[in-house]
Each structure stands twice: as structure tokens, then as C-alpha cells.
C-alpha positions as CSV (number, residue, x, y, z in Angstrom):
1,X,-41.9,-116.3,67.2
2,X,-38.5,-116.3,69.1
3,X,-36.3,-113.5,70.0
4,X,-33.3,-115.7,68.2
5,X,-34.1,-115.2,65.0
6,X,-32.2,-112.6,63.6
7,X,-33.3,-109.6,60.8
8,X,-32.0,-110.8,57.1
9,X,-28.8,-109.9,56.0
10,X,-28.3,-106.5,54.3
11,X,-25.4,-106.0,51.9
12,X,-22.6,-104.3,53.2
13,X,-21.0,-100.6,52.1
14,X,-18.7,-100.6,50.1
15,X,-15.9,-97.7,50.4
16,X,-16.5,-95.5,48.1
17,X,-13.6,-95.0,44.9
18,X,-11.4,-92.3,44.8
19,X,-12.6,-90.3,41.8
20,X,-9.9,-90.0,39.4
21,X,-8.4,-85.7,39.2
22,X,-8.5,-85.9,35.3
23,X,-11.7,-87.4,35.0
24,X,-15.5,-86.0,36.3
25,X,-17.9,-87.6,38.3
26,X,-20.5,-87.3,35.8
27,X,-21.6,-90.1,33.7
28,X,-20.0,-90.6,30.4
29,X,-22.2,-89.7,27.5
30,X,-22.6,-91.8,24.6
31,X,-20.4,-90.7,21.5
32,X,-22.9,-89.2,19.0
33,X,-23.1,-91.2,15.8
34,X,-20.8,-89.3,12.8
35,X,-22.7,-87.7,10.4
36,X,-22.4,-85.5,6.8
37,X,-22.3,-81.7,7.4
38,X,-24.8,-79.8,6.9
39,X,-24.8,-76.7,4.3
40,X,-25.1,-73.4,5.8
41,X,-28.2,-71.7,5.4
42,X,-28.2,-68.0,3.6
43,X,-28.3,-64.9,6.2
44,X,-31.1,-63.8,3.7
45,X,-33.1,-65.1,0.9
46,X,-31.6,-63.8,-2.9
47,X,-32.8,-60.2,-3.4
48,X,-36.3,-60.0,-6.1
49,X,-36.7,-57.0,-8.5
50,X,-39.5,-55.2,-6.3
51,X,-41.0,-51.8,-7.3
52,X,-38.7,-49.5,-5.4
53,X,-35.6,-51.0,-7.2
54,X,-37.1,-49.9,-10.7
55,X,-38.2,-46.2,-8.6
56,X,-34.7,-45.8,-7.7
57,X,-33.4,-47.0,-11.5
58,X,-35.9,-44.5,-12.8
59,X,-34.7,-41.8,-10.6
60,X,-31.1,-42.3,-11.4
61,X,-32.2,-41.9,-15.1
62,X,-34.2,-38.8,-14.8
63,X,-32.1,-37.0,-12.1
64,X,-28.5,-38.0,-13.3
65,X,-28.3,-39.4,-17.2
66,X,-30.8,-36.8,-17.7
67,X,-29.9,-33.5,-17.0
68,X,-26.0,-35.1,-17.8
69,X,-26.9,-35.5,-21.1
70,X,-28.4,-32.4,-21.5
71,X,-25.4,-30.3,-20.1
72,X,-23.5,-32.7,-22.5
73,X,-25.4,-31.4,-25.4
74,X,-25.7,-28.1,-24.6
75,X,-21.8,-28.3,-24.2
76,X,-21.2,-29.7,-27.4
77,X,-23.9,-28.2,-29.3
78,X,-25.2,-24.4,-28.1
79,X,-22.0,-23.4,-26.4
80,X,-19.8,-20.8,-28.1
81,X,-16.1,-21.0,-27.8
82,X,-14.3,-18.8,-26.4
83,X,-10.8,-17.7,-26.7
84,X,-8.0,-16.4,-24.5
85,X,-5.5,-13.6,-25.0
86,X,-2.5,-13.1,-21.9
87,X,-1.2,-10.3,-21.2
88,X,1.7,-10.4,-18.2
89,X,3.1,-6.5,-16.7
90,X,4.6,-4.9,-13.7
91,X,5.1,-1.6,-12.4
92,X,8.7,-0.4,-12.9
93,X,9.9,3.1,-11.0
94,X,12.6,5.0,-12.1
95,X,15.8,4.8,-9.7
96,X,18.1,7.2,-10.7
97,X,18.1,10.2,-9.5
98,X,18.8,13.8,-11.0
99,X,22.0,15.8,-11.5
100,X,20.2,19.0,-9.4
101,X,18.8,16.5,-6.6
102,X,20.7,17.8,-3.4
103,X,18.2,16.6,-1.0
104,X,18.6,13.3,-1.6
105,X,14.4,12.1,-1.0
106,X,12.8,14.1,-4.3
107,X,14.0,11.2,-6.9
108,X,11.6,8.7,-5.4
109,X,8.0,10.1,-5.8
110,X,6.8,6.9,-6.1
111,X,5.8,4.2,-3.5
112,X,7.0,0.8,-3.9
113,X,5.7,-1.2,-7.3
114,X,4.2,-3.7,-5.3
115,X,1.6,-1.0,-3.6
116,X,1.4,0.1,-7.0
117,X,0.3,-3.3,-8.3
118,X,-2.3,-3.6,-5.6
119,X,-3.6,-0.5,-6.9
120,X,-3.7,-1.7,-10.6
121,X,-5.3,-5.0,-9.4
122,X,-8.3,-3.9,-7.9
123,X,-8.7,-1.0,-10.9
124,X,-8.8,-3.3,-14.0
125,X,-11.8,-4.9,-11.6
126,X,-13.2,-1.6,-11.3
127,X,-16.5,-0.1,-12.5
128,X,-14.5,2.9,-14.2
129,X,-12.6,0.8,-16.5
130,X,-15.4,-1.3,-17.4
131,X,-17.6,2.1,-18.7
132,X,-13.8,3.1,-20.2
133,X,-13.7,0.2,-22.1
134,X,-17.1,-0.5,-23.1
135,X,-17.5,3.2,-24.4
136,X,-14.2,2.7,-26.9
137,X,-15.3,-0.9,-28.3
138,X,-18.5,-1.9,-26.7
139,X,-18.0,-4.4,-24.4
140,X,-21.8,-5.6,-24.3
141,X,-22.6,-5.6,-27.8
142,X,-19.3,-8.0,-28.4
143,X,-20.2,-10.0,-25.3
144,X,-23.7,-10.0,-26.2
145,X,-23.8,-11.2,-29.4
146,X,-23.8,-15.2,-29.4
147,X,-26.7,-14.8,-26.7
148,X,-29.5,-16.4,-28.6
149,X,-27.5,-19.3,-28.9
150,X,-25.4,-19.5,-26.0
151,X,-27.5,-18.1,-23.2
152,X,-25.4,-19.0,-20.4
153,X,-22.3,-18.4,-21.1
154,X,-23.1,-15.5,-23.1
155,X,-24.3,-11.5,-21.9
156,X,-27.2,-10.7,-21.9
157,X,-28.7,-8.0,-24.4
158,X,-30.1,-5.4,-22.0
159,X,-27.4,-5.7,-19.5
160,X,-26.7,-3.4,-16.7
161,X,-23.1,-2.1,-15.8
162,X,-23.6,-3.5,-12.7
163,X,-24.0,-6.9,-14.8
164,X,-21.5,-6.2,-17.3
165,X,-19.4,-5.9,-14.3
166,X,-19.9,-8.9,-12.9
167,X,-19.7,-10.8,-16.6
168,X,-16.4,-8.6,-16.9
169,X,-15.0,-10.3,-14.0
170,X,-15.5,-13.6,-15.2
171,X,-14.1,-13.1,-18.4
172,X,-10.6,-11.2,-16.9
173,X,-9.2,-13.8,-15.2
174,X,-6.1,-11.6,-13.0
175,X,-3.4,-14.1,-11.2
176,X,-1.3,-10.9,-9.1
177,X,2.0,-12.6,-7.0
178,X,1.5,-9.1,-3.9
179,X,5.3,-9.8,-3.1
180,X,6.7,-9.6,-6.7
181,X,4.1,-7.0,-8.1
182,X,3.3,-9.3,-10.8
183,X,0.3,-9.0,-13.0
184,X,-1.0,-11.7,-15.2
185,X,-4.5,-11.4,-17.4
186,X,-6.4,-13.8,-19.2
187,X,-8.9,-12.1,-21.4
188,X,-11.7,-14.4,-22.8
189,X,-14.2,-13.4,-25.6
190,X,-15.7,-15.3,-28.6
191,X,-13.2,-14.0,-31.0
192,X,-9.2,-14.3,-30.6
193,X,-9.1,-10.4,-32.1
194,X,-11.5,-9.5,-30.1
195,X,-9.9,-11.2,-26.7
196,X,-6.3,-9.6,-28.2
197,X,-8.0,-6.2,-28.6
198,X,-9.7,-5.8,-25.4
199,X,-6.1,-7.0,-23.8
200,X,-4.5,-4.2,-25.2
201,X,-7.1,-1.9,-23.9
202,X,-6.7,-2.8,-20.6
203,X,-2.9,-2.6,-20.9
204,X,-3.4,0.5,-22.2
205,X,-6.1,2.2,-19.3
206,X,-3.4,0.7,-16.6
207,X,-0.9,2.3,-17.8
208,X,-2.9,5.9,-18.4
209,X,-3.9,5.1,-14.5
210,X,0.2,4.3,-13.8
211,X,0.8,7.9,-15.4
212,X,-1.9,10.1,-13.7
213,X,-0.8,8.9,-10.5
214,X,2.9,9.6,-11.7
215,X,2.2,13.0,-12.4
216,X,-0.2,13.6,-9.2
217,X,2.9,12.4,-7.5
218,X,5.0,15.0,-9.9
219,X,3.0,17.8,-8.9
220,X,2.4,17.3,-5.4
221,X,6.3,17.6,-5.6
222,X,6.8,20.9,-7.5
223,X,3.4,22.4,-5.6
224,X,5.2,22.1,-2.1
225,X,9.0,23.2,-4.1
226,X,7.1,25.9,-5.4
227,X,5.3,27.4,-2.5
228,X,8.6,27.0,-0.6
229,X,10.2,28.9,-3.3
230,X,7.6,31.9,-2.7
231,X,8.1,31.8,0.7
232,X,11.4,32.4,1.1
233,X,11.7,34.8,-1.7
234,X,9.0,36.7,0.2
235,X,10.8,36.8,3.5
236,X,14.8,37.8,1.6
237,X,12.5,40.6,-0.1
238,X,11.2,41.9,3.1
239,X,14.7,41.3,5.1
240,X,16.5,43.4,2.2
241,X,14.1,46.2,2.1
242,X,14.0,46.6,6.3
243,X,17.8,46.9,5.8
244,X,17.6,49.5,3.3
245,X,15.2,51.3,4.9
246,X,17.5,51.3,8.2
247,X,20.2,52.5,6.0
248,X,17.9,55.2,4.7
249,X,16.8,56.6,8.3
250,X,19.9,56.3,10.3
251,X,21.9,57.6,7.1
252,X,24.4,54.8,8.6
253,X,25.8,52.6,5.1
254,X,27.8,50.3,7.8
255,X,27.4,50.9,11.4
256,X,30.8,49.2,12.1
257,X,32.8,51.2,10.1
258,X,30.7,54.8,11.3
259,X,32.0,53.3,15.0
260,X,35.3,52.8,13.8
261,X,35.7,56.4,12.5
262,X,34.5,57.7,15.9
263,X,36.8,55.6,17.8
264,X,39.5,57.5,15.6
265,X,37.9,60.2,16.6
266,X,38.0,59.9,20.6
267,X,41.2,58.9,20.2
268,X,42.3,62.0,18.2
269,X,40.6,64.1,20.9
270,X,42.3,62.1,24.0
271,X,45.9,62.7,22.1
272,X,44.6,66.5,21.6
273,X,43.8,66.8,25.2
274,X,46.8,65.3,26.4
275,X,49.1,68.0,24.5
276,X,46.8,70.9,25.6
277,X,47.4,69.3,29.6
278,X,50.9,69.0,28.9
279,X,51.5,72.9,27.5
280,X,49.3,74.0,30.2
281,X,51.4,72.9,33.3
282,X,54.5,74.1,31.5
283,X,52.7,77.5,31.0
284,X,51.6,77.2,34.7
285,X,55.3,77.3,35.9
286,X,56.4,80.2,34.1
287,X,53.2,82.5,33.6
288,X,51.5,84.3,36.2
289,X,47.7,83.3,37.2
290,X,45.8,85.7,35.7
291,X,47.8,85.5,32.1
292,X,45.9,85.4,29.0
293,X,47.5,82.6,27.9
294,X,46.7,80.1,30.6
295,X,43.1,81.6,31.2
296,X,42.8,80.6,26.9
297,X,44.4,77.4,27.4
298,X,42.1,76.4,30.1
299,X,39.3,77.1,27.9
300,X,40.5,74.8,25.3
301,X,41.0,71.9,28.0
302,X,37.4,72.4,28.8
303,X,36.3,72.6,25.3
304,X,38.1,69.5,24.6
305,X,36.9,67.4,27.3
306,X,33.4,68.5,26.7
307,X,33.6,67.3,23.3
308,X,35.1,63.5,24.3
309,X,32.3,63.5,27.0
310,X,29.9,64.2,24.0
311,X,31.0,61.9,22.0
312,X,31.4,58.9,24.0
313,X,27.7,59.6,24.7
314,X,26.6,58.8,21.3
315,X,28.4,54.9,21.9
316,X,25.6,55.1,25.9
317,X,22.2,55.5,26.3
318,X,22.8,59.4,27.0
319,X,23.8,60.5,23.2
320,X,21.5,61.8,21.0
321,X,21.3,60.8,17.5
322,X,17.9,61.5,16.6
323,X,15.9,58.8,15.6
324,X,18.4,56.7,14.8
325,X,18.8,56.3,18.7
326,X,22.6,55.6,19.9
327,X,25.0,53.6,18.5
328,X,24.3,50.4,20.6
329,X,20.9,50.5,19.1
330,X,22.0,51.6,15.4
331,X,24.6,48.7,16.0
332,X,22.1,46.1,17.5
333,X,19.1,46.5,15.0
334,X,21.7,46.8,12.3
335,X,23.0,43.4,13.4
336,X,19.5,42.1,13.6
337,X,18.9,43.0,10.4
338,X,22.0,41.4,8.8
339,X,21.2,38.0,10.4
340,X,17.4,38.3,9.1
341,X,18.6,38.6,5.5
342,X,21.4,35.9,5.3
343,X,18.7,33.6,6.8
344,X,16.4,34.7,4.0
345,X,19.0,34.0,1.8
346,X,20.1,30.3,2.6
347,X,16.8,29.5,3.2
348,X,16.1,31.1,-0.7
349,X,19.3,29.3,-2.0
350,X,17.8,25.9,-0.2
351,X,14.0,26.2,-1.8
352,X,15.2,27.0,-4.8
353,X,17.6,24.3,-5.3
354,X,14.7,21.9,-4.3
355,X,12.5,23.6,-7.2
356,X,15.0,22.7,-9.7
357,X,15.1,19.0,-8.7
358,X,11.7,19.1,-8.3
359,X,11.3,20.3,-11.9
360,X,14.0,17.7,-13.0
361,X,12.2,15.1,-11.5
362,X,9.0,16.3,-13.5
363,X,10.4,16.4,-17.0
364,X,11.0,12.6,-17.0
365,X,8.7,9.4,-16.3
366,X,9.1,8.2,-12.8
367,X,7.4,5.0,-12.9
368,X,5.4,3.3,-15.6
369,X,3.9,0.3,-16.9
370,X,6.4,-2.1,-18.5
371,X,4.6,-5.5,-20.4
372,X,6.6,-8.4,-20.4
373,X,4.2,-10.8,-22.1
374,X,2.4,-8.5,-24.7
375,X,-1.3,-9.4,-25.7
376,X,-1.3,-12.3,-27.5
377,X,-3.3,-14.0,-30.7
378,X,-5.3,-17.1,-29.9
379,X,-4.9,-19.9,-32.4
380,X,-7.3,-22.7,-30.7
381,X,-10.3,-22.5,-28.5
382,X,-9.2,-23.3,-24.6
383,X,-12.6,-22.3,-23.0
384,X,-15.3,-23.2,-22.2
385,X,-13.8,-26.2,-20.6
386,X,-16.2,-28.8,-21.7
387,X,-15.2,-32.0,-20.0
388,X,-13.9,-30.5,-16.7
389,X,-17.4,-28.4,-16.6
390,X,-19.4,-31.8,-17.3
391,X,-17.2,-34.0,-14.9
392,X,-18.2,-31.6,-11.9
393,X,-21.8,-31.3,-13.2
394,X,-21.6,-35.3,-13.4
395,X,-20.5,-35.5,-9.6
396,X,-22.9,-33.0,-8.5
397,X,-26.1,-34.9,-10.2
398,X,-24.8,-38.1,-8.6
399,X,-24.1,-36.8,-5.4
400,X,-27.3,-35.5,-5.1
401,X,-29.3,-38.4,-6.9
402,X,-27.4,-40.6,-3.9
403,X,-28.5,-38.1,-0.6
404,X,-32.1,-39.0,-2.1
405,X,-31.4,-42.4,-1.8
406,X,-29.9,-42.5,1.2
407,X,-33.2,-40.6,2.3
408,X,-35.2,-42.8,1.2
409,X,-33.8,-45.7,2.4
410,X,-33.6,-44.3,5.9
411,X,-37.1,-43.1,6.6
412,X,-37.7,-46.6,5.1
413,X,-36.1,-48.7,7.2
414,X,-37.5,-46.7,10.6
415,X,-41.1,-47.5,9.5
């Protein structure tokens, strides 16, 4: 075999094409053949009747129908009605003040009404108006009485006060407004007499309660005027009978005018002495020294200025008066004295012009009860209120029936 022979052809490269931007490389698949669309399948199969389903009817039946029916029946059926008497008051006080009241703060004994309505609200709730009541009409034989029929909404026989109390506060039903001192009562009983009765009975203890504290008030008022009074007549006694027993010991009526009459007296004596000086230096000049006449006129200088010096003692502490002491003491404790009784006076003048208001104040009402909506007479039955009472008993029973459900289903579904 020659070297000329030469390997067989191969078929030459071809450049490859430029691939097209829009288009991929990939081969083109074959269009799939059109076809009807097919129905969607159900997420779940249709529900069956099991034996939980008929559980659960069961306990809808027992646990809500049920025990609807029966409150439905013992609603229409066993339950008394009961009928409601309104009674609306406030607490007025009395503004106007007295003719005697000088003092301006003894008219309004009172606090305001609406302290007074707080008061009044939380006593017709109280255990002492319950016995008050119950002893005058007998609250637990009247709310008592429909018991062997009606024993739910009815008291029970052999109740205690404590009981009654709490019965007593669902039968008063009390809206109070605190900032306008408003009261407003809705009595219930089985009777519309009976509700109006035990209305007025109420109205009636309130305002009892109104008037005791009235005349606490009233007498708290005259107590203090009235001690004050005694005081100060007590002291003007004892200031008028120190004076007069000054009077008595120093035998002095009015010091001032005793001083007046011995400053006449001084000066009497000083005018006196100034004659006697006068006639003695003219006798000097014409008698001789040892005349009778100027030896006696000397005497009666001396004798004169020995009395002046005597009595301007009695006005130092040098006099003597006795007991009654000088006359700046007599003068000083008489002074004293003076000032003790017209204190004792006013102050007597002052108390007893507050006893007289006082006692003004006590002879008329100063606050009271005053109804503006008086008891009233029932024509129709309002309570009990039988379709709101088995509404809310309805959504209680379901509400509860569907918490078991819920329950149930949950344990369920984590096993």
C-alpha cells in the first residue's frame, strides 16, 4: 500500500447559527393535543350522619331546649307577678334665716341636701329600717306568702333578717343622682296595695330619720347657746359682786369723784396757805419777833402745810387709808374692776342674743323630706320580666352548650 493514497473525506464544519435573542436553544416541544376540562375534584367527601353528630344534637336538646323550656314554663306558669309602686323625694333645707339671727351662721344647721341624700340612701338599705318596717306590716309574711308556688322569686318562710335584707334589697330598687340629691324608689311586692303601702312606709321612716337628725342638729345648737349663756352670766355675776364688795371695804361709791373732792380739797388748803403766808410777812414788818401774833400765825403755816403734806400722801404710796390702801390702788383695782364687768356684760349681751336665735331656729323645721312623685297604685304587672329573664337564660344555655362543643371538638381533633 502506497503513501499516496489519502484518508477519506470527512465532512466539513459548518459555522455554527447565531441563536436567535427571542427564541431558546432548547428544542421545541410538540403542542399538546386540546382536550375537555376536567371537573374539579371535592376538597372533601359530602359530610355522613355519624354518631357524634346525633351526640351533639342530643346535647343541644338536653342542655339548651331543655332547661329553656323549663325556665319558660316556670316563667309562665309558677311565677307570681309582681307589682311596682315609685316613690321620687329630696331633701329640702330651710334658707331663711331668723329675725333674732345676728350672727349670721346659726340659720343653716343643716349640711348640704346632697350629704343628706347620701345619708338617706344608704339608710332605706339599712338593717334598722328593714326590722322598722317588718315589725309595723310584716315584711316576711307578705313576701313570704306565694313561696309554695313561686320559690324563687318568692321569701322564704323561715327567713333570717340577714335574708330578708338581702330579699329587701332586691325588691327596693333606689336610682340616687349624688349631685342633685335625688331619690327615686321602685318598690315591688305581689300586691299593687301592698307595693303602695310599703312605699309610704319608707317615705315615712326617711323622713322620721330627716327629722331626728334636724333636731340633733337643733340641739347641738341651743346646747352650745345655752352653756355660753351660763357662762357669761356666771362671770357678770361674779364681776358685779367683786365691785360691790370693793365698794363695801373701801366705803369708796366712785373713786373718781372721792379724788375729785380731795383735789378741791388740796387746792382749798394751797389758797389757805397762801393767805396765811401773805398776812404773816405783813405782820413780820410791823410786829416785833417775839409777838403773839406772829408766833400763832406761824403755827397755823405749819399746821397747814402739815395737812397738804398729809393729804397728798393719800394720792403716794406713803398715805394711809387702811385697807383700802392709797388712792392709786383704790383707783387701779377700781378700774380693774369696771373693765371686768362691762366685759362680762357684752360678752352676756353677745350669748344671749345667740340663745335667742338659737331658740328661733329650734321652733321651726330646718330641713325635711319633701316627695315630689308620691307612692303610686299599680294597675298592670311590670315584673318579673319574663322574656328579658328568658332571653339571657337562652344565651347563657347556648353559650355554654357551645364551650362544650368547642371542647369537644378540640381534644378531638388533637387525638
Amino acid at each position: 500500500m502506497s503513501n499516496d493514497q489519502s484518508p477519506p473525506d470527512r465532512p466539513a464544519p459548518q459555522a455554527p447559527k447565531a441563536e436567535s435573542p427571542s427564541k431558546p436553544a432548547a428544542a421545541k416541544k410538540p403542542e399538546p393535543k386540546k382536550t375537555q376540562p376536567k371537573k374539579p375534584r371535592p376538597p372533601a367527601p359530602p359530610a355522613r350522619p355519624k354518631r357524634r353528630h346525633l351526640g351533639i344534637l342530643v346535647s343541644f336538646v338536653f342542655l339548651v331546649l331543655a332547661p329553656l323550656g323549663g325556665v319558660g314554663t316556670y316563667l309562665w306558669t309558677y311565677a307570681q307577678d309582681q307589682y311596682a309602686s315609685s316613690v321620687a323625694f329630696t331633701v329640702r333645707r330651710e334658707e331663711t334665716p331668723s329675725a333674732v339671727d345676728l350672727l349670721g351662721g346659726l340659720s343653716n344647721l343643716s349640711t348640704a341636701s346632697s350629704s343628706d341624700s347620701d345619708i338617706l340612701f344608704e339608710y332605706i338599705q339599712s338593717h334598722e329600717l328593714v326590722g322598722k318596717i317588718d315589725d309595723k306590716i310584716g315584711l316576711r309574711e307578705i313576701y313570704s306568702d306565694p313561696y309554695e308556688t313561686d320559690p324563687v322569686f318568692a321569701l322564704r318562710p323561715n327567713a333570717t333578717i340577714e335574708d330578708l335584707l338581702n330579699y329587701w334589697r332586691r325588691m327596693v330598687r333606689i336610682s340616687y343622682a349624688p349631685g342633685t340629691g335625688l331619690l327615686e324608689l321602685k318598690v315591688l311586692s305581689f300586691a299593687p296595695d301592698t307595693s303602695q303601702r310599703i312605699a309610704e312606709e319608707i317615705f315615712a321612716e326617711s323622713s322620721q330619720m330627716i327629722n331626728a337628725l334636724s333636731a340633733i342638729a337643733r340641739e347641738d345648737a341651743m346646747g352650745y347657746a345655752r352653756e355660753e349663756l351660763n357662762t357669761a352670766l356666771e362671770q357678770l355675776s361674779a364681776a358685779r359682786q367683786a365691785l360691790t364688795a370693793f365698794r363695801s371695804r373701801s366705803q369708796i361709791v366712785n373713786p373718781d369723784a372721792d379724788v375729785q373732792v380731795q383735789m378741791g380739797l388740796l387746792g382749798s388748803l394751797q389758797q389757805m396757805l397762801g393767805r396765811e403766808l401773805i398776812d404773816y410777812d405783813l405782820l413780820r414788818d410791823t410786829a416785833r419777833e417775839n409777838d403773839p401774833r406772829v408766833v400763832q400765825a406761824e403755827r397755823r403755816i405749819a399746821a397747814i402745810r402739815e395737812r397738804i403734806r398729809e393729804e397728798r400722801l393719800k394720792f403716794g404710796s406713803g398715805g394711809d387709808r387702811g385697807e383700802t390702801g392709797d388712792y392709786a390702788d383704790v383707783v387701779a383695782e377700781f378700774e380693774r374692776l369696771t373693765v371686768e364687768r362691762e366685759f362680762a356684760e357684752k360678752k352676756y349681751t353677745s350669748a344671749l342674743s345667740n340663745f335667742d336665735s338659737a331658740q328661733a331656729n329650734a321652733q321651726r323645721q330646718s330641713r325635711y323630706l319633701a316627695a315630689y312623685v308620691q307612692p303610686t297604685l299599680a294597675e298592670s304587672a311590670e315584673y318579673p320580666r319574663r322574656f328579658l329573664i328568658l332571653g339571657l337564660c337562652g344565651l347563657v344555655f347556648f353559650g355554654s352548650w357551645s364551650i362544650m362543643v368547642l371542647v369537644y371538638y378540640s381534644l378531638r381533633d388533637r387525638r
